[in-house]
Backbone as CSV, one residue per row, in Angstrom:
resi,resn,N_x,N_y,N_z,CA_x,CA_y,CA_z,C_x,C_y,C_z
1,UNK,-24.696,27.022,16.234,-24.393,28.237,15.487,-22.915,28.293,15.150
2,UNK,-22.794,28.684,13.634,-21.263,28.712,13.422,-20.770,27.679,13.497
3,UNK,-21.040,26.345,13.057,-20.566,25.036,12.579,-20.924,24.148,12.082
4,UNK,-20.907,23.908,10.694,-21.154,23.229,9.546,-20.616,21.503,10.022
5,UNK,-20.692,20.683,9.815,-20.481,19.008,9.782,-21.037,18.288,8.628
6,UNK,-20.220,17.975,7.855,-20.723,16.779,7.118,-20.208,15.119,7.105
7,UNK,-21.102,14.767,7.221,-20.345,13.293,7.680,-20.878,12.389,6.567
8,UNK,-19.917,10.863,5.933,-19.482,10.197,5.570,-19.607,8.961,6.466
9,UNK,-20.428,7.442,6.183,-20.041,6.627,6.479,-20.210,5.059,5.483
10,UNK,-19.595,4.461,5.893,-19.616,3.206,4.812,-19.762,1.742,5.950
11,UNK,-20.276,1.042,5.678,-20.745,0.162,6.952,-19.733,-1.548,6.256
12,UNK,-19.498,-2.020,6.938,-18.191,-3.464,7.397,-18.936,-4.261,7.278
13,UNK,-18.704,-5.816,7.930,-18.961,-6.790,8.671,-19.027,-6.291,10.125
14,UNK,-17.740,-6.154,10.564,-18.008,-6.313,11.819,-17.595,-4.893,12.369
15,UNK,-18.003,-3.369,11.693,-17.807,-1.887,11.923,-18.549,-1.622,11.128
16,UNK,-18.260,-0.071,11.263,-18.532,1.010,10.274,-17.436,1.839,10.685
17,UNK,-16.966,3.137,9.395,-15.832,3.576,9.559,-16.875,4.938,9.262
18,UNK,-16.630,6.232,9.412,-17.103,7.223,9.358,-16.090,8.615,9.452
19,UNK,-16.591,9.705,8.340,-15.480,10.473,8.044,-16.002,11.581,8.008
20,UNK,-15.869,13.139,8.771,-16.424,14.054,9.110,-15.338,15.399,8.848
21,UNK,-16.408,15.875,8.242,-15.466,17.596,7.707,-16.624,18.545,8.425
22,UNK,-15.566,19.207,8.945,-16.326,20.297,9.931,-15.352,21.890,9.862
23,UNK,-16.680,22.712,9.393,-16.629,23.996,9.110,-16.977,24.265,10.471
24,UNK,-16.459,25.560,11.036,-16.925,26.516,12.136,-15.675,27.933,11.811
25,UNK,-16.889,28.477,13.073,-16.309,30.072,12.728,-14.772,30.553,13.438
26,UNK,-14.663,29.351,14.179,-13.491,29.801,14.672,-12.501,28.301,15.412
27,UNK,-11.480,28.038,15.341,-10.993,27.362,15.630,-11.736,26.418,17.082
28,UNK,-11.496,27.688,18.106,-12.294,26.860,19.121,-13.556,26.059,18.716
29,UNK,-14.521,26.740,18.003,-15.754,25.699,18.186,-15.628,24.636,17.048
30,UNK,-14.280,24.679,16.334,-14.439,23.355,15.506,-13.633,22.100,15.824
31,UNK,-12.894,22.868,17.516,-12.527,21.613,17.990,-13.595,20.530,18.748
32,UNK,-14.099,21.863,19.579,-15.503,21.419,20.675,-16.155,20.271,19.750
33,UNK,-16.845,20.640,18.027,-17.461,19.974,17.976,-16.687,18.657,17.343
34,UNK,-15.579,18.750,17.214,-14.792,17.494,16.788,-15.182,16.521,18.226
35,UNK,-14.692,17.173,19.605,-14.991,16.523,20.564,-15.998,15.820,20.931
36,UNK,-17.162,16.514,20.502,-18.662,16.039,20.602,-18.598,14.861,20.053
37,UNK,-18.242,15.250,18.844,-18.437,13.708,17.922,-17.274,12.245,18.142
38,UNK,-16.193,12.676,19.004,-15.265,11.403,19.519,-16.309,10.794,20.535
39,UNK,-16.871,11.941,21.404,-17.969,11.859,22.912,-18.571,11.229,22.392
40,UNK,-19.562,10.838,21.461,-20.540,10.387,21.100,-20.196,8.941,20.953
41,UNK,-18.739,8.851,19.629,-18.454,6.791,19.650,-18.088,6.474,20.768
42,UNK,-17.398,7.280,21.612,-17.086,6.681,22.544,-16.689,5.518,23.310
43,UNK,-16.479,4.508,23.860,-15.535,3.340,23.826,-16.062,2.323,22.641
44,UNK,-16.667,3.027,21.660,-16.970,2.099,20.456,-16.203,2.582,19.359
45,UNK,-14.996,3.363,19.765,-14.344,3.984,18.230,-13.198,3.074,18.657
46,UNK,-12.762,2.567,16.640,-11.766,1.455,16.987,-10.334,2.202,16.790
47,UNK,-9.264,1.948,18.001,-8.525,2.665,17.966,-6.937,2.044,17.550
48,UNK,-6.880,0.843,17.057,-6.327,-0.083,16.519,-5.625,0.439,15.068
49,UNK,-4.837,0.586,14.821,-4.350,1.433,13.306,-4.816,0.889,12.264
50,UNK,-5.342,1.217,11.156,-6.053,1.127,10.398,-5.312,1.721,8.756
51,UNK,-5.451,1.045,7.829,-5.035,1.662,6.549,-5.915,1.856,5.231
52,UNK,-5.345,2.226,4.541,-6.796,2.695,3.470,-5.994,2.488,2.034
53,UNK,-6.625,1.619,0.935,-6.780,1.405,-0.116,-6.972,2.080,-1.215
54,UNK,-6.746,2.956,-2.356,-7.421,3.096,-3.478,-6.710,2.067,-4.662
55,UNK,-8.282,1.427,-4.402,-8.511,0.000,-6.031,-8.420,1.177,-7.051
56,UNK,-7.833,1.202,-7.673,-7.423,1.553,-8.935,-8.034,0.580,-10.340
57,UNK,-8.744,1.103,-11.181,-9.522,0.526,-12.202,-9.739,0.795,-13.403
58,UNK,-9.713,0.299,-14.684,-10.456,1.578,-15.609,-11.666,0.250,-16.436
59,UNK,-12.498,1.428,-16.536,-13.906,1.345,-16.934,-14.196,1.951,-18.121
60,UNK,-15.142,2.169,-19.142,-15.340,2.806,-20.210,-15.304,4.050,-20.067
61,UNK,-15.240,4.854,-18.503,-14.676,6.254,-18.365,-13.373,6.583,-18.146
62,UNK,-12.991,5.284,-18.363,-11.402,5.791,-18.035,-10.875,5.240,-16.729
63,UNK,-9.801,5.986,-16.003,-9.388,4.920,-14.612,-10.482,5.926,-13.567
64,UNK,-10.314,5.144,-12.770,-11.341,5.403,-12.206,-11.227,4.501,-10.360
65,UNK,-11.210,5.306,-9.304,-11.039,4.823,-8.062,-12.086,4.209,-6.918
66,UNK,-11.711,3.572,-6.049,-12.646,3.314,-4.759,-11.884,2.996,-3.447
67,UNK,-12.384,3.627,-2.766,-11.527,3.470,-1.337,-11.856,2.625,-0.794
68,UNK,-11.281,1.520,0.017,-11.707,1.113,1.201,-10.801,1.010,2.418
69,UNK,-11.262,0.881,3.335,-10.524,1.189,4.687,-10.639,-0.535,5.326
70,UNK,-9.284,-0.650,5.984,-9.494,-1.718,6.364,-8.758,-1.764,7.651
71,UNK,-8.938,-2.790,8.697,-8.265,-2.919,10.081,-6.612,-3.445,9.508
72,UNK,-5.615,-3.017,10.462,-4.356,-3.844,10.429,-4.768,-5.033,11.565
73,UNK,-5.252,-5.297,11.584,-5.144,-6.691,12.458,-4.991,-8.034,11.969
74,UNK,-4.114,-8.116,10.482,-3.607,-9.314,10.561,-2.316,-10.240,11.143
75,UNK,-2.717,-11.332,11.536,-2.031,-11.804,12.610,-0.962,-12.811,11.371
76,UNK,0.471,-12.929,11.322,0.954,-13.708,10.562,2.413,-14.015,11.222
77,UNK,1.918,-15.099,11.229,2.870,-16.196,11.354,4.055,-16.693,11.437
78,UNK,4.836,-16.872,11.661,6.379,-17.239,11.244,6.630,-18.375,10.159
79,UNK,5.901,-19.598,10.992,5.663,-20.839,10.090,4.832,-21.010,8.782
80,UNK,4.441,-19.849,8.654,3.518,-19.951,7.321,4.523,-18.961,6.353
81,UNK,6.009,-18.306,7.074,6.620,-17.892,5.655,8.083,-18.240,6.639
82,UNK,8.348,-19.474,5.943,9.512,-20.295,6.673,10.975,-19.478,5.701
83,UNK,10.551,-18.883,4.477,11.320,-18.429,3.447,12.550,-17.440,3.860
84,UNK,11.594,-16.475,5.058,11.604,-15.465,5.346,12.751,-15.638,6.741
85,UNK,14.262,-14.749,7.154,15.108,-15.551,7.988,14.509,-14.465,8.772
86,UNK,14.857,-14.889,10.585,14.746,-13.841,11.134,12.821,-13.566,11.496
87,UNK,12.045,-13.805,10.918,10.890,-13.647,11.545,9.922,-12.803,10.533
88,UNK,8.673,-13.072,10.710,8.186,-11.937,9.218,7.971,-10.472,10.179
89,UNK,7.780,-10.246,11.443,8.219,-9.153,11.867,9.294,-8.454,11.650
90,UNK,10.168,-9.055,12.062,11.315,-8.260,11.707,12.160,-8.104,10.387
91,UNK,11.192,-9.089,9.900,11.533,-8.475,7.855,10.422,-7.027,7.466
92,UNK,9.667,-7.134,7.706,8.290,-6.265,8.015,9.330,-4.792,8.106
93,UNK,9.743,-4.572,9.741,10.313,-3.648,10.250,11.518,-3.238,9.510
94,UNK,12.717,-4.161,8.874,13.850,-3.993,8.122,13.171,-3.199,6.671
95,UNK,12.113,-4.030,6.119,11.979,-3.248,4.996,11.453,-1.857,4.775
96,UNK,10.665,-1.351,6.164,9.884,-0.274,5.923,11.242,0.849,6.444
97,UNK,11.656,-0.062,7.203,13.588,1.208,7.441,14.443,1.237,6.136
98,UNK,14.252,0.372,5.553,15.503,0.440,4.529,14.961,1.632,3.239
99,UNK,15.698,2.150,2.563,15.657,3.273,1.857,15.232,2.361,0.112
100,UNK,15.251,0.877,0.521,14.682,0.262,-0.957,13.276,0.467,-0.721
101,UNK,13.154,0.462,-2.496,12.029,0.826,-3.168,10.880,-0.255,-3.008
102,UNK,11.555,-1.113,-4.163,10.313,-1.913,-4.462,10.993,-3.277,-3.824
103,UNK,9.597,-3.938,-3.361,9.451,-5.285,-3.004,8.587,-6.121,-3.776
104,UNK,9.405,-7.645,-4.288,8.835,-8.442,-4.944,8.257,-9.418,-4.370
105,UNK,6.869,-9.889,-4.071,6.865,-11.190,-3.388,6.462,-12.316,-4.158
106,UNK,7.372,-13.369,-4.264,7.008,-14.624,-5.889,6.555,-15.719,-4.728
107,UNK,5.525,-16.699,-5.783,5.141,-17.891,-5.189,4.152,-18.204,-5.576
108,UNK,3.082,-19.166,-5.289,2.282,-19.819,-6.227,1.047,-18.938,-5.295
109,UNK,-0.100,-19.191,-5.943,-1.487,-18.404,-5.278,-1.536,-19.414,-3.795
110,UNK,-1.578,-18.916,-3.052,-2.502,-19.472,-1.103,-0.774,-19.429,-0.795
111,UNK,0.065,-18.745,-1.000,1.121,-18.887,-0.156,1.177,-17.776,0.812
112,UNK,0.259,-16.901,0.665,0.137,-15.522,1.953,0.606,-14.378,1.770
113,UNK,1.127,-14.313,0.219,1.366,-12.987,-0.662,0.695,-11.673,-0.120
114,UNK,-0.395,-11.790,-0.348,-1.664,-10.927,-0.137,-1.640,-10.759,1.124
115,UNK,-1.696,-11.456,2.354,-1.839,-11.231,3.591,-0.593,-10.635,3.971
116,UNK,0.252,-11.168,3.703,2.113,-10.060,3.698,1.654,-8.733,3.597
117,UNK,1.461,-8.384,2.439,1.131,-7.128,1.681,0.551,-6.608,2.809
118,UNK,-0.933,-7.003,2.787,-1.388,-6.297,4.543,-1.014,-5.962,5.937
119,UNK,-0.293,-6.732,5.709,0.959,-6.660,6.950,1.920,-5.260,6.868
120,UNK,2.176,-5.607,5.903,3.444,-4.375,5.784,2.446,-3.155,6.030
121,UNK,1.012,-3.133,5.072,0.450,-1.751,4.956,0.220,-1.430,6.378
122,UNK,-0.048,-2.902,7.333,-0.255,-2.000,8.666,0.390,-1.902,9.371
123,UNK,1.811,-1.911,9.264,3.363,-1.642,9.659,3.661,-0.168,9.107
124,UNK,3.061,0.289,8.398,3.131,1.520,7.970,2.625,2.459,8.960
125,UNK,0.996,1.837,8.790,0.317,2.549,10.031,0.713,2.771,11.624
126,UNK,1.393,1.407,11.741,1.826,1.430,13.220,2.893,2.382,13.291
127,UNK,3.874,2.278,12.165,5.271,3.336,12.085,4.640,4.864,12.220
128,UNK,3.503,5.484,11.333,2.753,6.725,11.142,2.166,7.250,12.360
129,UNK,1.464,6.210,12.898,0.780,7.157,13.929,-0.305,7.382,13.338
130,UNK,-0.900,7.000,12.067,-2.385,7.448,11.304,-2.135,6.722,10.264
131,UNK,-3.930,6.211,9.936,-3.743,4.987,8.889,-2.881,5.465,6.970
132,UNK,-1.855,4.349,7.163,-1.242,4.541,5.684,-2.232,4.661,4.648
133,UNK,-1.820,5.220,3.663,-2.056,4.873,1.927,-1.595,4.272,1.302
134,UNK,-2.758,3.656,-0.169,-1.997,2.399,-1.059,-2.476,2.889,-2.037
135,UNK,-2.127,3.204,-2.852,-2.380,2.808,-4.394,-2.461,1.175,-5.182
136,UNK,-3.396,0.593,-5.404,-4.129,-0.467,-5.785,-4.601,-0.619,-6.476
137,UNK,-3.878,-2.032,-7.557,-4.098,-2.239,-8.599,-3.762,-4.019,-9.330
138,UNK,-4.482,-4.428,-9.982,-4.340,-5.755,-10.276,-5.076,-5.575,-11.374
139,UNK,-5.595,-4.484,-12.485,-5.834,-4.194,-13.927,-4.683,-3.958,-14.380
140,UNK,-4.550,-4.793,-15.563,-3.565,-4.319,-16.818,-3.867,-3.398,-17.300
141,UNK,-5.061,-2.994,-17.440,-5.413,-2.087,-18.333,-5.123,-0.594,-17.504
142,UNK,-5.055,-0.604,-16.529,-4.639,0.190,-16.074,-3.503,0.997,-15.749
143,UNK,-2.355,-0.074,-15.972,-0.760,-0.175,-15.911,-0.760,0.492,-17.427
144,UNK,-1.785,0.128,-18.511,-1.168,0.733,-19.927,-0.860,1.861,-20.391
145,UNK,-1.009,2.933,-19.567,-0.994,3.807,-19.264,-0.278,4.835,-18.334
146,UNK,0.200,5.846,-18.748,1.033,6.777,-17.651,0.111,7.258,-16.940
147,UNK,-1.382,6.925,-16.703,-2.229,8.045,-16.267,-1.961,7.666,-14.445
148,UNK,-2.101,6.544,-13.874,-1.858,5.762,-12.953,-0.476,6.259,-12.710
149,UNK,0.229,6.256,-13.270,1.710,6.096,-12.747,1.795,7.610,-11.903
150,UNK,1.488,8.569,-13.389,0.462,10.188,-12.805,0.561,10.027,-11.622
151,UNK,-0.893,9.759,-11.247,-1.384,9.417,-9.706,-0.852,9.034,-8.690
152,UNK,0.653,8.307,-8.997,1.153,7.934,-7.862,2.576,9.164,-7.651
153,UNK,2.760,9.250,-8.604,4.257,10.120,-8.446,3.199,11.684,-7.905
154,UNK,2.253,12.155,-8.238,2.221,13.222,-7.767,0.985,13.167,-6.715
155,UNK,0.376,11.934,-6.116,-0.379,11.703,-4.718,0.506,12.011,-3.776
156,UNK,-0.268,11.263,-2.457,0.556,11.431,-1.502,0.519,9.863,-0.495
157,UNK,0.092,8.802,-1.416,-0.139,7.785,-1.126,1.685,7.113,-0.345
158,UNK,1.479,6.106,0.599,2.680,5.733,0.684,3.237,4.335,-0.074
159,UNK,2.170,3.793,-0.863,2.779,2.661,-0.916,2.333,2.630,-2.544
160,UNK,2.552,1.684,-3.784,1.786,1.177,-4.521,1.682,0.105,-4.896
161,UNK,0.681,-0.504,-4.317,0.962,-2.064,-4.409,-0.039,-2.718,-6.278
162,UNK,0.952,-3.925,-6.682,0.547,-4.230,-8.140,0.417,-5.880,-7.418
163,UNK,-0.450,-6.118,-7.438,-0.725,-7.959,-7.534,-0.928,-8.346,-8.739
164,UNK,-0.418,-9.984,-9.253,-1.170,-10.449,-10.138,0.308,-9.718,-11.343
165,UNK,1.246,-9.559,-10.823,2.067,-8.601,-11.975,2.707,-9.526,-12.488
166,UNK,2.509,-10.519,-13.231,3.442,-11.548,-13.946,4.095,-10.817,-14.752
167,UNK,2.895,-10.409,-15.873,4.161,-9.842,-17.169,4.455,-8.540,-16.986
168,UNK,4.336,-7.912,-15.756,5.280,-6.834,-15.914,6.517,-6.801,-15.122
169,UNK,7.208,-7.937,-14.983,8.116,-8.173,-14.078,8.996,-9.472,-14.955
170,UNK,8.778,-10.197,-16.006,9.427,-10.220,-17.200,10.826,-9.678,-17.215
171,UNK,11.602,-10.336,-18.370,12.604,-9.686,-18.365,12.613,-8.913,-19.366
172,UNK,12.691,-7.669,-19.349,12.842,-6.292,-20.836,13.701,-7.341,-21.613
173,UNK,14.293,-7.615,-21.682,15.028,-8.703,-23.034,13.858,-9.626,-23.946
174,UNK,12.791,-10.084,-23.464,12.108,-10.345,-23.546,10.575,-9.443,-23.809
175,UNK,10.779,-8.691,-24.421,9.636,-7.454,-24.840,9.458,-6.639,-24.143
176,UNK,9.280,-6.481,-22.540,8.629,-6.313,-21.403,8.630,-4.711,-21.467
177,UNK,7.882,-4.457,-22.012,8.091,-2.417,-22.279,7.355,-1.541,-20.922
178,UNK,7.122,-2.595,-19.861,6.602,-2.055,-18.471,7.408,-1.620,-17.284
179,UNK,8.136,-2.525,-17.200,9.097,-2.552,-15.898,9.829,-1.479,-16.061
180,UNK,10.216,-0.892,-16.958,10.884,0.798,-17.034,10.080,2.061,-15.972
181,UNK,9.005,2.193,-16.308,8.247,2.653,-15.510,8.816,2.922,-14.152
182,UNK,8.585,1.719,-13.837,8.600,1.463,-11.739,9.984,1.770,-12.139
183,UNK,11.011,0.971,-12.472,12.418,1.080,-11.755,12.439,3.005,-11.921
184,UNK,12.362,3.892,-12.929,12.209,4.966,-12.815,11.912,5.456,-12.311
185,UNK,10.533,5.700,-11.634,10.144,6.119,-10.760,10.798,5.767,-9.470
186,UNK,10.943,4.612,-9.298,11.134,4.014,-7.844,12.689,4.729,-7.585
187,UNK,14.026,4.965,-8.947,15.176,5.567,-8.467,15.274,6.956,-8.413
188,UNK,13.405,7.385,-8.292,13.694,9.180,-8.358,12.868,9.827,-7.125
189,UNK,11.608,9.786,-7.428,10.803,10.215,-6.699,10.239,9.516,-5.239
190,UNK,10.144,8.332,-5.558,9.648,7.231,-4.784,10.868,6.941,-3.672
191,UNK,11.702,6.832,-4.110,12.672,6.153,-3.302,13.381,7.886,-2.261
192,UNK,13.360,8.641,-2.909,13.627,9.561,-2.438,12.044,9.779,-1.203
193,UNK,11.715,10.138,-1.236,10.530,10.267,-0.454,10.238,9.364,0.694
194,UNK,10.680,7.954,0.469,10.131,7.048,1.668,9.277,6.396,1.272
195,UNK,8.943,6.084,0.051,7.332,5.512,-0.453,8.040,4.206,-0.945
196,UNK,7.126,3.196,-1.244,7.046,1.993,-1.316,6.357,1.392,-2.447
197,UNK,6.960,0.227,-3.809,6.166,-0.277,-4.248,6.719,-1.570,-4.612
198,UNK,5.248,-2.125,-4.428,5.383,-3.938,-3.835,4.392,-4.529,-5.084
199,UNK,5.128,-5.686,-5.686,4.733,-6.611,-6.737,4.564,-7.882,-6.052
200,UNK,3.132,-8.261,-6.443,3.373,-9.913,-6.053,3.078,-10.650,-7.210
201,UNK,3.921,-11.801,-7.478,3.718,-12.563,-8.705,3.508,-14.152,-8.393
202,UNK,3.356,-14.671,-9.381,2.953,-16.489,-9.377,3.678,-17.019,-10.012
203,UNK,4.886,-16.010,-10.827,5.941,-16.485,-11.871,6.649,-17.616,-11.181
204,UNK,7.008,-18.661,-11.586,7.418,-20.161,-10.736,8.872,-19.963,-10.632
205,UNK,9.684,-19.382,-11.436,11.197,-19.383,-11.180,11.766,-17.757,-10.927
206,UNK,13.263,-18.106,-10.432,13.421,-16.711,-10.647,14.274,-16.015,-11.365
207,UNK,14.453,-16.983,-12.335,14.850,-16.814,-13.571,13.234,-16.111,-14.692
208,UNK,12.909,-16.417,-14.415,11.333,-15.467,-15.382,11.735,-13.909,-15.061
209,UNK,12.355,-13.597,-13.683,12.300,-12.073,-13.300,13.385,-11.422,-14.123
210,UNK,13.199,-9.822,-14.389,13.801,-9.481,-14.773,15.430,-8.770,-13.842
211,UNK,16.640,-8.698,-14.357,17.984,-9.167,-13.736,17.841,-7.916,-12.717
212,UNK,17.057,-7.251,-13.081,17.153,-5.438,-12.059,16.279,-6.252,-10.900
213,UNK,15.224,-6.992,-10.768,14.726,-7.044,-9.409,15.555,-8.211,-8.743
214,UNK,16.623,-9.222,-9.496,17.195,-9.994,-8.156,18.494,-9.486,-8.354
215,UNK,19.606,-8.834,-8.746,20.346,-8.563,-8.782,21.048,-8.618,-7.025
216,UNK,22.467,-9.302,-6.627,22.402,-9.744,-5.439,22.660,-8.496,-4.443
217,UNK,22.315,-8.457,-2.974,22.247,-7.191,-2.007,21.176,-7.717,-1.286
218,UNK,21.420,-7.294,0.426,20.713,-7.782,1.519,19.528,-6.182,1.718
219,UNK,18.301,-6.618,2.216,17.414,-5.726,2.249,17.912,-4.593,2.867
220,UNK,18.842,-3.974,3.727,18.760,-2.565,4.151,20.283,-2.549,3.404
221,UNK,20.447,-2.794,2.284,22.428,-2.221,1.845,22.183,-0.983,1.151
222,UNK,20.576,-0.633,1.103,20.548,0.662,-0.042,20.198,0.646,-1.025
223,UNK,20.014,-0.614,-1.985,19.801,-0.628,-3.322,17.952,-0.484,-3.149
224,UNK,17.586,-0.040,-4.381,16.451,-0.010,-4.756,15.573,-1.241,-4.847
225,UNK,15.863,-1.963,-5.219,15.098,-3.062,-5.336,15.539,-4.306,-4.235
226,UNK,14.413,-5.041,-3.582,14.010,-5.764,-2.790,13.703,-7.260,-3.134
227,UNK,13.888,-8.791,-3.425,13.440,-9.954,-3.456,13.165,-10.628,-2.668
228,UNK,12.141,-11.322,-2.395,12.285,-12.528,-1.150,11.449,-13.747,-2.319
């Protein structure tokens, strides 16, 4: 009596994650039954920090989202990013302290771009105390647009990660009518706030980039933009 529950679940490989909104008449009984329901997973709830995704997309309705939730438990390496001085932990930890914006990560596809990226998102989580947010995206068609950009400047996501961003990381001398965007955002809202956005590219030199993302400065001196 006097408490509503609706629950949410989406099933893994090796979990299920489950998400519960609970109405009651009064504070007390909507803790009780919060309790019930921890009582219930009980040493089967994973308590490991965890972060959450929105794939960002557009479709013939327009952009259009999907969540997924995923474990931080990737394990990475030192020797698999030799690039990196100092340890990929403690580049991990330097970047999520430093007050820069965006991070670029260049290199050819299977160099661990993607698994980085995951890393950091669950360096977020571990820093939070509750699983981070991403904004996620690897459609152009989606970048063509301010509607996305929308979404991130006025969410509450912490990060926005762009894979796959060759040509929008170009040099504006060179046509590139994208990269305005991010650096804007990233020297107003974004950077002010604590939020994060990370490009990974396959561009082979780093001369292809444009002069605002390598411009020289060590990751915590303050500047906005980030290279490795």
């Amino acid at each position: 009596d006097g408490v509503l529950i609706v629950g949410y679940g989406n099933r893994k490989v090796d979990y299920c994650s489950c998400s519960f909104y609970i109405w009651a008449g009064d504070v007390a009984r909507a803790e009780a039954a919060k309790q019930r329901l921890l009582d219930k997973a009980g040493s089967t709830r994973i308590t490991e920090p965890m972060f959450r995704i929105e794939w960002t997309f557009v479709t013939s309705h327009g952009l259009q989202s999907a969540w997924i939730e995923e474990m931080a438990d990737d394990v990475l390496r030192d020797r698999a990013y030799p690039e990196i001085a100092g340890g990929v932990r403690g580049f991990i930890d330097r970047y999520l302290a430093s007050p820069a914006a965006v991070l670029v990560l260049q290199g050819p596809p299977g160099t661990g771009k993607s698994r980085l990226i995951r890393g950091i998102l669950g360096g977020m989580s571990h820093r939070r105390g509750e699983p981070a947010q991403a904004l996620y995206t690897g459609d152009m068609k989606a970048l063509a647009s301010d509607e996305i950009f929308v979404k991130f400047i006025t969410g509450r996501q912490d990060a926005f990660v762009i894979e796959d961003a060759d040509h929008l990381l170009k040099p504006r001398s060179d046509g590139n009518e994208h990269l305005h965007r991010f650096l804007t955002i990233a020297d107003g809202v974004v950077r002010s706030q604590g939020r994060k956005i990370i490009f990974s590219t396959n561009l082979p030199n780093v001369g292809d980039l444009d002069d605002a993302l390598i411009r020289p400065g060590p990751l915590d001196s303050g500047m906005t933009d980030v290279y490795i």
